[in-house]
N, C-alpha and C positions, 0 to 999 in steps of 0.2 A: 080542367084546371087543377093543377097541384094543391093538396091540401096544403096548409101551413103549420108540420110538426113545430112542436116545440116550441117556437112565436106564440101560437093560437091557440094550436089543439094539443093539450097539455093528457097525460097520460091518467085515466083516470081508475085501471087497479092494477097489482102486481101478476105477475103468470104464474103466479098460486094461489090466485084469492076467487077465482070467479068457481061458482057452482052451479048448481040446478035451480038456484032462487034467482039466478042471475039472466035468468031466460028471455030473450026479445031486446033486450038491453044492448045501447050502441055503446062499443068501449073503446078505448086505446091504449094499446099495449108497447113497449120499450124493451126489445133484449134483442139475444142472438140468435143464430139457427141453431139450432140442436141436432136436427136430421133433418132431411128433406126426401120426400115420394111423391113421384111423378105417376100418378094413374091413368096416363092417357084420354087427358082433357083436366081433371081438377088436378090439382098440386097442393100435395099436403105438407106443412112443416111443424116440427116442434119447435115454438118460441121460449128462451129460455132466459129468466131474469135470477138473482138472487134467494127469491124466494119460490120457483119451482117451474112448471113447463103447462105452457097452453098450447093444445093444438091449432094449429090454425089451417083453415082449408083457401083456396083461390079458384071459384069458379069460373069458366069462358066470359059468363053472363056479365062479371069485371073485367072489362077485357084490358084496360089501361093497367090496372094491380095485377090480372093473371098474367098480362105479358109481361110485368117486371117479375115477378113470381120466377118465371123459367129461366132469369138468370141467377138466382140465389143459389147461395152455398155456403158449408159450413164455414161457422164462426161471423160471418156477415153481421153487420150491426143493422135494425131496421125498425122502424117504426108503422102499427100498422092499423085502421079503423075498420070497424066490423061490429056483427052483430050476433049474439050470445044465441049459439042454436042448441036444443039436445041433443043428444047422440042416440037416445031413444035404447034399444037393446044389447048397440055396441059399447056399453059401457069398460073404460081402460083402470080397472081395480086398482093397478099400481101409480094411478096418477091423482092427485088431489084434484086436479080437473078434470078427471075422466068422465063425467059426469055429461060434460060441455064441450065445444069447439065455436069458434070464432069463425065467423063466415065474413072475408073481409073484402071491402069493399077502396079501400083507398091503403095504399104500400109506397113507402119509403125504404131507400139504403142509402144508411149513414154512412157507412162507411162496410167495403168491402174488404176481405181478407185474404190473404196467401193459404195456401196450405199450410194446418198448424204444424210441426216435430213432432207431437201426437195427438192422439182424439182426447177431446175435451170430454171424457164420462168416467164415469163414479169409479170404477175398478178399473185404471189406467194399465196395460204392460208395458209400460219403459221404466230406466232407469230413473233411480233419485237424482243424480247429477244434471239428465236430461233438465228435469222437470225444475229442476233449482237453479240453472241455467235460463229457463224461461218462466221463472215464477208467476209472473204476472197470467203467460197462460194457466199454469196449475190453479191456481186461484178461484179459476170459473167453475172448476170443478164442484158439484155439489156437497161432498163429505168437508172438503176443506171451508168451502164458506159458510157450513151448517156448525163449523166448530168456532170458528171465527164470528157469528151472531151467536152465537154460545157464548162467549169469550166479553163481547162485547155489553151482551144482559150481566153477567158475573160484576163487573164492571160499574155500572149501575144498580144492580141491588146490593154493594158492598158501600159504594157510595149511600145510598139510601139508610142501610142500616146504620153504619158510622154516626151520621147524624143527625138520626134519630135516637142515640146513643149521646150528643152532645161532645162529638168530636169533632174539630177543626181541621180541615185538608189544607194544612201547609206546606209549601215548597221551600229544599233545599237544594242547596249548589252540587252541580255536578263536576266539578272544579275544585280541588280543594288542595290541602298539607298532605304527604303522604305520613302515614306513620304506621309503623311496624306491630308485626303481629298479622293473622288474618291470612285472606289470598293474596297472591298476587297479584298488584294494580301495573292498570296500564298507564303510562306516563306521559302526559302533554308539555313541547318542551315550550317555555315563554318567549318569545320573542321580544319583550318590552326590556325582561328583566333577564340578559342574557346569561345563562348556563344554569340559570334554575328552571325547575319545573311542577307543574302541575300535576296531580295523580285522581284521576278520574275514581268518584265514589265507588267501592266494593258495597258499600249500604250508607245510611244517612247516621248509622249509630251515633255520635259524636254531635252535630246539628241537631239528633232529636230531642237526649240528654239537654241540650241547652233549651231548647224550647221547656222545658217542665222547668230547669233554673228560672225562666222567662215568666211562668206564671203562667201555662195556657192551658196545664193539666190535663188537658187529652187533645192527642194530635192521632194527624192518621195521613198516609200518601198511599196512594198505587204510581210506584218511583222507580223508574230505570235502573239499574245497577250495573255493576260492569268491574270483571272477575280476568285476569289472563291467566287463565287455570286449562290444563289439559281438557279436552271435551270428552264427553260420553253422552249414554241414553237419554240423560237428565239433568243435563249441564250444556248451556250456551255461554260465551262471552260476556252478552249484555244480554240481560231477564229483566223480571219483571215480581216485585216485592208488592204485598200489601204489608206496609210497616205502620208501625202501632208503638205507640209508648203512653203512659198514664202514670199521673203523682198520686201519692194518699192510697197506695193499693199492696196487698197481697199477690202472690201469684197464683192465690184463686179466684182471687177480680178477674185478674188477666184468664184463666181460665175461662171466667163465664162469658166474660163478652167473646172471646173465640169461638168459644162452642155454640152462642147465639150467631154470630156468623154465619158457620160452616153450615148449621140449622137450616138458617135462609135459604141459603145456596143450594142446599142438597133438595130441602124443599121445596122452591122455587122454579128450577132447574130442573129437575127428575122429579119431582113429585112424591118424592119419600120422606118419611119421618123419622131423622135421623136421632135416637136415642140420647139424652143426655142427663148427669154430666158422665163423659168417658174414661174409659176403664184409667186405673193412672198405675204405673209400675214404675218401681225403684230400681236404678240403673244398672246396678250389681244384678237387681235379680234376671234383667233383660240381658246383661252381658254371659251370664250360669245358663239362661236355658236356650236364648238364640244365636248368641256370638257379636252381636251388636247391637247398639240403642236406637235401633227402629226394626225394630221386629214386625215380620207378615205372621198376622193371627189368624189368618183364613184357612191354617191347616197347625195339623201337631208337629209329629218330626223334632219333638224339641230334646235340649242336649241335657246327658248327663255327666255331673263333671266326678271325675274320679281321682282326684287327687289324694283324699286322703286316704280314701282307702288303699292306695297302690304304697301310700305313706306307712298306715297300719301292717300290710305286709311284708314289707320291707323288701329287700334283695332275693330272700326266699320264697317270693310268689313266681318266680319262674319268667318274670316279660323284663328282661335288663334294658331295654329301651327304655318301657315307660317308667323303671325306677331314676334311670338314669337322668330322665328328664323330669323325677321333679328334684332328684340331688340338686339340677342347675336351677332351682328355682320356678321350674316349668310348670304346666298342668296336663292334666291327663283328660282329655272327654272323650265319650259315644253317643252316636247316636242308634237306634232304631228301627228299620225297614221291616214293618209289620208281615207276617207269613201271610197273610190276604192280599197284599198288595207287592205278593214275590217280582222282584229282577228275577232274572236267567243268570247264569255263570257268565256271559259273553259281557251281560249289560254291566254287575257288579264290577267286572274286572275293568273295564270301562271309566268308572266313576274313579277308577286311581289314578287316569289320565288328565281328570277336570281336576281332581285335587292337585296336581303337582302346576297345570296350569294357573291355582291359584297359589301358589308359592312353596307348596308342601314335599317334602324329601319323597313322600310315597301315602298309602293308604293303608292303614291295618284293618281287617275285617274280619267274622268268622261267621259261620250258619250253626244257628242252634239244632241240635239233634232234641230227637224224641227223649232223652235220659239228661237232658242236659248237654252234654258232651258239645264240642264246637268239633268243624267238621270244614274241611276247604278251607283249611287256613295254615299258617306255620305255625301261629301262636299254640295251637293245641296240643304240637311236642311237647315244650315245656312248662307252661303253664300249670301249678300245681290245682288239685280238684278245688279246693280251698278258696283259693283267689279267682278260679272261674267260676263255682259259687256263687261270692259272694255280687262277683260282674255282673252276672244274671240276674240274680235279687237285685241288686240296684237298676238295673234296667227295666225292670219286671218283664224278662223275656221269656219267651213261649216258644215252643220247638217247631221252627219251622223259619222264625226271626231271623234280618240278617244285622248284626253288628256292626259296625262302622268307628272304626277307633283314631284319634288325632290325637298326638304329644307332644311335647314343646314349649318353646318361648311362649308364654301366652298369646301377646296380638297377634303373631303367627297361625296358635292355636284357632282361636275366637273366630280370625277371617276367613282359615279353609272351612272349618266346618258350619261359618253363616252362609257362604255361599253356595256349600255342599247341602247346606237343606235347601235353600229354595231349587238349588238343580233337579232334586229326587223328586221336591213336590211338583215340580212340572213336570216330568217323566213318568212319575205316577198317573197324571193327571188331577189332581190334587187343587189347581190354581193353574188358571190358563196362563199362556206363554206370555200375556200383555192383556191389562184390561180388570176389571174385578170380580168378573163372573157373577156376577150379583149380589157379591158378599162386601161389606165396608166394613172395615174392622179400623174403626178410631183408639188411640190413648194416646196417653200424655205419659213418656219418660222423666221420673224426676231422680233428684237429690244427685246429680252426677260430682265426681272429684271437680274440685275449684282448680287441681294443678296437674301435669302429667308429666312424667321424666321421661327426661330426651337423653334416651341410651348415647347417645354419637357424641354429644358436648357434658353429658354427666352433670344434668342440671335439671331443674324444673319450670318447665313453660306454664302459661297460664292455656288451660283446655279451652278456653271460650276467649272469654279475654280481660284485661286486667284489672275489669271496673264493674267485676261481679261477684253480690255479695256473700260471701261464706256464712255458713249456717252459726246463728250466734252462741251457742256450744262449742263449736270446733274454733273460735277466732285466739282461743289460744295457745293452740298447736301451730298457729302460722307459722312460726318461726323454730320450733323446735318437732316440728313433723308432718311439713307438710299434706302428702300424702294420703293422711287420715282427713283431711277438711273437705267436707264436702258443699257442698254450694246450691244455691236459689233460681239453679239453671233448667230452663224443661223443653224439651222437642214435643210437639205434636207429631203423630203418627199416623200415616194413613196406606191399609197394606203393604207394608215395606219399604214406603217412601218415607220418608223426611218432609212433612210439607211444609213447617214450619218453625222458628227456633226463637228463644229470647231468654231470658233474667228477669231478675230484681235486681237493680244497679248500685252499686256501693258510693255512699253520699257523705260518708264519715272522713274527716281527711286523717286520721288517728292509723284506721283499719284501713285505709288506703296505703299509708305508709308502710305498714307491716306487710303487705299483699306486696308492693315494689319489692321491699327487702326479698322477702323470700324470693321472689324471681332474679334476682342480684341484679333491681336495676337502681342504681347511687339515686340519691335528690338531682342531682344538676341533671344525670340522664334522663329520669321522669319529665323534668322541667323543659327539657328540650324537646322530646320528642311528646307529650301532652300536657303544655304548660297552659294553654288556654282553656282546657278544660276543669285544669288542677284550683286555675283561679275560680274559675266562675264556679264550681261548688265551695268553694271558703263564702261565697255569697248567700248566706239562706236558702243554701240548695235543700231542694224538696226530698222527700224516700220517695221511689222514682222509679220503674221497671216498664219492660214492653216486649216485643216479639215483633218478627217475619216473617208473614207467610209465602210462599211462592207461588205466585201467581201463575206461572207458565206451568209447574206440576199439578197443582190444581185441578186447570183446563184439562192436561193429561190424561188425568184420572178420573175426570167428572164425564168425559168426552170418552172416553175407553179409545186415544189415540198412541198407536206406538211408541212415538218418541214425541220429546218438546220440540222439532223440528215441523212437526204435526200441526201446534197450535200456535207457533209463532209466523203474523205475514211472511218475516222478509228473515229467515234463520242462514245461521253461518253454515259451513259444513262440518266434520268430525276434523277436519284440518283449521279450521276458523276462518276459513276463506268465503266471499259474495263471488260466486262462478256468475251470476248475473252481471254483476256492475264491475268484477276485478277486481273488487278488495282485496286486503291490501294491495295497495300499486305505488309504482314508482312517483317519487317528485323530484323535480331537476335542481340543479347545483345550486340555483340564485337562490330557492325556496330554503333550501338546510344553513347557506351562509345566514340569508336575513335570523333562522332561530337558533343561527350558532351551534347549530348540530353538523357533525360527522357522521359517514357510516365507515364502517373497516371491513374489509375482507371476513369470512370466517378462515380460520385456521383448517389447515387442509389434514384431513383424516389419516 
């Protein structure tokens, strides 16, 4: 007589939970086939659930389950009761059950499978595309659902801490006003309200702002978002924020309860004890030594800027490029390549190909000799001793040292040579290619410019955005020097990521006005495009600040997985496309009339 799975006999541990305590014991077990071996008479399989792989064997002596047994095969869904034996000196090291095997007496199949497009195990070789095409296979894979129960405790002890913390998890609309500044949003068109539209949330900023108006002084969501931004390593479409705002607070409130966070988390999760409070660097000094405001401190490599010195020299130190380019305003850096950790001539000449890759005319470089002297290079024609000198003292370079030189437009400058060090320290081996190596190097970038001139319209944008508060010393340069104001804005840092970003919000409607002005946007433009929020702080709006974490870099980093395509179930690809389901796809002619939409041709090339 058929047992009765699931009605009856309900599954009573996972295929990673049973051990050697678990011996004599009748169990039933829920998964797939993992492999299957035929020993000519018993039939072995590994059963495989979420949380890991039991052997299970099919004696003759069963003959109704051994004869279903001979027709199982991989991926097979099956149900199966048995009795917890040892394995006595065959024990399997690499299996948390190895310990035990299931001698089973009663077999079920739920359901049977096709040949999968590839093997369901831990080190797959196909392609990504395969595998994102049939996600739902990829999924069974071990490393993928060991990150994704990662992902999902993260989840829960953030939840936990939060309100134990005496935060409120409120929801906001993913629906909303578009308004200017920021990413690019994706646009929902209305069909009620024909020719306007909806603009899918970039973040909750604006909703969370209104809630501290509201009175609820600590909020918190782990909340969808949704960006139509170019893709990379660490950039999807729609992510995932742990968003945070708090009234009545400094932004070393907001500090502490982050860094209690990440504590949990790290601790929790990995079982370390993550040091606090974290290092914190001032944005200027992160922009002089690494080229950007998330610097990886898990190695040196760091930049020296030479501006003024090339300044002091003037035209008679001999390098007319890098005079030239601070005449236009530019700056002049180096970096470093220690004589312990030599390139070859092949590799250096090399690293001028990544720099122009990253936007750069070329690379300058020289090798220090034993006397000083630079050596493989042009600059050492004219270069007088003087100004190579003094290059060297400021370097503190050592003869064997290779030089690395960058000049120009500053952000030019800043981006070849941030991305040129993290190139060398992986080259070096320095910081592996993805991953932490076991080093977590946390801070907090603060005091960054409240404003940044946009060369192209020869104006000043808001760097973050328009309702963040200037340091109260600088608020009276707003209007007669921009540029010097710097502002109450701080990124969290974790090895070279960006993990998380926010302010202290500006609540004043005085310094609000002067913050418009300077970006030349009139009263009425303000009012149009943030008149809702302009009111509701004239209401006993509170002093008011918060941050975002990312949630999907996070997982990333905590999980040592390659990319956020890694830790997200169902991720787009580097085009923004679902190869699984055809996202984006067509909809037909009646669908776009009823929302009063059109599409046009694109313009032919």
């Amino acid at each position: 007589m058929a047992v009765p799975f699931i009605s009856e006999v309900k599954r009573t541990h996972t295929c990673g939970q049973l051990t050697a305590a678990n011996v004599g014991e009748e169990v039933v077990l829920f998964g797939w086939v993992h492999n299957r071996r035929d020993h000519g008479g018993a039939v072995f399989i590994d059963l495989r659930d979420r949380e890991g792989l039991t052997q299970v064997v099919f004696e003759p002596d069963s003959k109704e389950a051994h004869d279903i047994a001979g027709s199982l095969r991989l991926e097979f869904c099956v149900g199966i009761k048995g009795k917890v034996l040892s394995r006595g000196k065959n024990v399997n090291p690499k299996m948390k059950t190895g310990e035990i095997e299931v001698k089973a007496s009663d077999l079920t199949i739920f359901n049977r499978s096709e040949p999968t497009p590839f093997l369901i195990e831990d080190n797959v070789d196909t392609s990504e595309e395969k595998r994102l095409s049939h996600r739902y296979l990829d999924l069974r894979r071990g490393p993928l659902q060991r990150t994704l129960m990662t992902r999902s405790k993260m989840n829960a002890l953030t939840r936990q801490y939060m309100n134990g913390n005496s935060f409120l998890e409120l929801e906001t609309p993913f629906m909303g006003k578009y308004t200017p500044g920021g990413a690019r949003n994706f646009l929902v068109p209305s069909r009620l309200n024909p020719g306007k539209f909806y603009a899918l949330a970039e973040s909750p900023q604006l909703y969370k702002q209104l809630f501290m108006v509201a009175g609820f002084d600590r909020y918190f969501q782990i909340v969808k978002c949704f960006r139509d931004e170019d893709l990379r390593l660490d950039r999807q479409p729609e992510f995932t924020q742990i968003d945070v705002e708090m009234s009545f607070v400094t932004q070393d409130d907001i500090f502490t309860i982050i860094e209690g966070l990440l504590k949990k988390l790290w601790g929790e999760v990995l079982g370390l004890d993550i040091p606090t409070p974290f290092q914190r660097m001032d944005f200027y000094e992160s922009m002089a030594k690494y080229g950007n405001d998330k610097p990886d401190l898990r190695f040196g490599l760091e930049h020296i800027v030479l501006t003024d010195l090339i300044r002091e020299h003037g035209a008679q130190g001999g390098v007319p490029m890098m005079w030239d380019a601070v005449q236009e305003k530019g700056i002049v850096k180096a970096m470093v390549v220690p004589a312990e950790k030599a390139l070859s001539r092949a590799e250096s000449d090399k690293l001028e190909d990544f720099a122009k890759q990253a936007g750069a005319k070329g690379l300058a470089r020289a090798k220090v000799g034993e006397g000083g002297e630079w050596t493989q290079s042009p600059l050492s024609k004219t270069i007088t001793p003087a100004l190579r000198l003094a290059i060297n003292q400021a370097c503190n370079a050592k003869p064997g040292d290779l030089l690395l030189f960058q000049f120009g437009r500053e952000s030019l400058v800043h981006t070849v040579m941030a991305n040129l060090r993290v190139h060398v320290a992986k080259k070096l081996g320095l910081i592996p290619e993805y991953g932490s190596g076991g080093q977590w190097k946390f801070l907090w970038v603060v005091n960054p410019p409240l404003f940044e001139f946009d060369e192209d319209t020869n104006t000043w944008a808001a760097a973050h955005h328009a309702f963040t508060r200037p340091h109260d010393e600088d608020v009276p340069f707003l209007l007669t020097d921009p540029g010097r104001v710097k502002c109450h804005r701080y990124d969290v840092v974790l090895n070279g990521f960006e993990i998380g970003g926010g302010s202290i919000r500006l609540h004043d409607p005085k310094v609000q006005s002067e913050v418009f002005q300077a970006l030349g946007i009139q009263e009425e433009e303000a009012r149009t495009k943030f008149g809702f929020l302009l009111d509701a702080l004239k209401f006993g709006a509170p002093p008011h600040g918060g941050i975002a974490l990312g949630m999907d870099r996070l997982v990333m980093l905590l999980t040592g997985a390659e990319s956020l395509r890694d830790v997200i179930p169902f991720p787009k690809t580097k085009t923004g496309t679902d190869t699984m389901t055809g996202a984006p796809g067509d909809v037909d002619e009646k669908q776009l009339r009823e929302l009063h939409v059109r599409t046009v041709p694109l313009p032919q090339k």
